[in-house]
Every structure is written in C-alpha cells, then in structure tokens.
C-alpha positions as a printed NumPy array, in Angstrom:
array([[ 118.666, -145.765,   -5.387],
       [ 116.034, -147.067,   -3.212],
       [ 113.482, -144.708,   -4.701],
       [ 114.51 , -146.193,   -8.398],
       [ 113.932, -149.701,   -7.074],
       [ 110.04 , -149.025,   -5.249],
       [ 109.373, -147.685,   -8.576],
       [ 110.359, -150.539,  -10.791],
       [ 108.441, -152.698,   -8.32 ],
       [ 105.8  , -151.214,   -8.477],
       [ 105.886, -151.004,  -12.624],
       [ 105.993, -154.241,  -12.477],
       [ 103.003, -154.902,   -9.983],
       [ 100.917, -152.812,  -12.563],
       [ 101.721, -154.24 ,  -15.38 ],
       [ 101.034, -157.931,  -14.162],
       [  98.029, -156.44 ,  -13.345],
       [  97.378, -155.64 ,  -16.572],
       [  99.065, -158.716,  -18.364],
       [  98.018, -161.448,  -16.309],
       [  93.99 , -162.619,  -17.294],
       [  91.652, -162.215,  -15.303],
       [  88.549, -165.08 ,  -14.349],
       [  85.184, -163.579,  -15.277],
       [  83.973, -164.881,  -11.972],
       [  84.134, -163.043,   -9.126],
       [  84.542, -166.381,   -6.966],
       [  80.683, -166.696,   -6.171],
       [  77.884, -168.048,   -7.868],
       [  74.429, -166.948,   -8.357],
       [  71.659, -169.719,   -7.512],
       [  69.15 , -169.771,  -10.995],
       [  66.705, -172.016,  -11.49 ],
       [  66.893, -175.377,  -12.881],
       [  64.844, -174.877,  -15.822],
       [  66.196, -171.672,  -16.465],
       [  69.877, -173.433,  -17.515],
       [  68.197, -176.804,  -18.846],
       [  65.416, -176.113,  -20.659],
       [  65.001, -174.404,  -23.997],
       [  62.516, -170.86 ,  -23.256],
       [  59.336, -171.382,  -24.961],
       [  56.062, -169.887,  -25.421],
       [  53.415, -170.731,  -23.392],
       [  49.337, -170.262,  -23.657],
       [  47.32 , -169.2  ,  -20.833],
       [  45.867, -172.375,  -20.383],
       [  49.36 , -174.369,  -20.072],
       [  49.999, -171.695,  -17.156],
       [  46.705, -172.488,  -15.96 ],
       [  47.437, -175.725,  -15.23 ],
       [  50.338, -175.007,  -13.17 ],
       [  48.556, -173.444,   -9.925],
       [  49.346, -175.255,   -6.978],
       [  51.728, -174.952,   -3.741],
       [  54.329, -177.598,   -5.876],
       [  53.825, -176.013,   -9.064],
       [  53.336, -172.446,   -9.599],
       [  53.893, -170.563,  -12.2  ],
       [  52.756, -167.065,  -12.737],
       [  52.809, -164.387,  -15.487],
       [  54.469, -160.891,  -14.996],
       [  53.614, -158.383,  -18.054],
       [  53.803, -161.093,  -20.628],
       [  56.307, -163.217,  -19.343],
       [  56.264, -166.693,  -17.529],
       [  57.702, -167.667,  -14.481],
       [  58.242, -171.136,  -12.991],
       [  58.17 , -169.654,   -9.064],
       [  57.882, -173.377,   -7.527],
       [  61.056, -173.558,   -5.793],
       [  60.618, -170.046,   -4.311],
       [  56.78 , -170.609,   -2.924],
       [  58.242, -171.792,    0.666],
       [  60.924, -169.045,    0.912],
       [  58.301, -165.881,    0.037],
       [  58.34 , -163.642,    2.804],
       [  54.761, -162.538,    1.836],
       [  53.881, -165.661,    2.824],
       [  50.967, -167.913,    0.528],
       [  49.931, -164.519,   -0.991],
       [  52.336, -165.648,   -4.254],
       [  49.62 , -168.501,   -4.427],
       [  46.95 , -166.036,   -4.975],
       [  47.67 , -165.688,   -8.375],
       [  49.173, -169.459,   -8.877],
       [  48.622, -170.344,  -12.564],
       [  47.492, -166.682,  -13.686],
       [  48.673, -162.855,  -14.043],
       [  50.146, -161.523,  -11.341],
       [  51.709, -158.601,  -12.942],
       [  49.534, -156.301,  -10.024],
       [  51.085, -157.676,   -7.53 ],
       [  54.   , -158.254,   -7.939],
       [  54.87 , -154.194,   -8.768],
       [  52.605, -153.498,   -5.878],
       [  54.401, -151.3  ,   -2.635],
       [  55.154, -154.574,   -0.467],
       [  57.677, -154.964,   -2.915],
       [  61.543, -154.719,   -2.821],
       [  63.308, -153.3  ,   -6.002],
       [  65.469, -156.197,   -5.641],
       [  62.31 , -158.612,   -6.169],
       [  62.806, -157.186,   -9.957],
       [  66.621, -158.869,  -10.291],
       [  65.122, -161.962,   -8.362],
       [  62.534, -162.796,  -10.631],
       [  64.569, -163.497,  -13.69 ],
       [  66.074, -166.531,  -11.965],
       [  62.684, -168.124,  -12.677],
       [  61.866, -167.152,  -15.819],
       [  60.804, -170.063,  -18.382],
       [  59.319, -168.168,  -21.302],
       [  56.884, -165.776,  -22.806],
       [  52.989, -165.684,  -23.399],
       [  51.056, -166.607,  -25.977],
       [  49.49 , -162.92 ,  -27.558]])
C-alpha cells in the first residue's frame, strides 16, 4: 500500500511539473545598455562614429557594426587601451589574444547599429 501511495505522489509531482507554467526568467537579469532597449538601431557613417571619440563618449566599430562602449570605458580591464581606437575600427583589437571569449557575448550589450558600406 505504501508503495501505491509514493507512486501516486510522485505522478502527481511530475505532472504539476509539467502542467503548471513556467516564468521565462530564470530570476536574474542581464544589465544591457540603455540605448540598446530605448533607441531604435540605425545606421551610422564613419564620420558620425568619428565624432564620438572621447573618455565620455566612445563608440567603436567591430567588423561593420557600431558600438556605444561609454558606460564600459571605466570598467575595461585593459585599461585606456579601448580609447585607442575611440571613434574608429577596432575590429583588430578587439579579436586580438588579450581577449576573453566571453568579451564576444559582452559586446552585444552595447551595440547601437550598423555601418554605413
């Protein structure tokens, strides 16, 4: 008897499991950037991304894509060397050895368009 009634509790722990919906989140939330969840993705020229080369603005361009990096600048463990390309391609560097894979999943937080061909 006592075997018959583990096994219709656990039937029924399954199927709740089954039955009952689940959330989509997994209790924790990612940080993204502002302009990633605001702002409409655009196209931008060289020029535009020119303009944005400083310490509290920098954007950069990895293989044809634009970043808005500003908010990350002070937390780069590299350091200033994200500045060196501030405003311009930086597509060398930024699949160069120093490098985590991880800096790949990263990146798309800040990611605010494409360039101009």
């Amino acid at each position: 008897m006592e075997i018959v009634a583990i096994t219709l509790v656990l039937l029924f722990v399954l199927a709740a499991l089954f039955v009952i919906p689940r959330s989509n989140s997994k209790g924790t939330s990612k940080k993204t950037h502002p302009s990633a969840t605001t702002k409409t993705l655009r196209t931008y020229s060289k020029k535009e991304v020119l303009l944005h080369n400083k310490r509290t603005d920098c954007w950069i361009i990895v293989k044809g894509k634009v970043y808005d990096v500003t908010p990350y600048v002070e937390e780069h463990p590299g350091g200033d060397a994200i500045l060196n390309n501030a405003g311009g391609d930086s597509t060398e560097g930024f699949y160069g050895p120093q490098h985590a894979t991880r800096v790949f999943d990263m990146v798309d937080e800040f990611y605010i368009g494409d360039l101009m061909a």
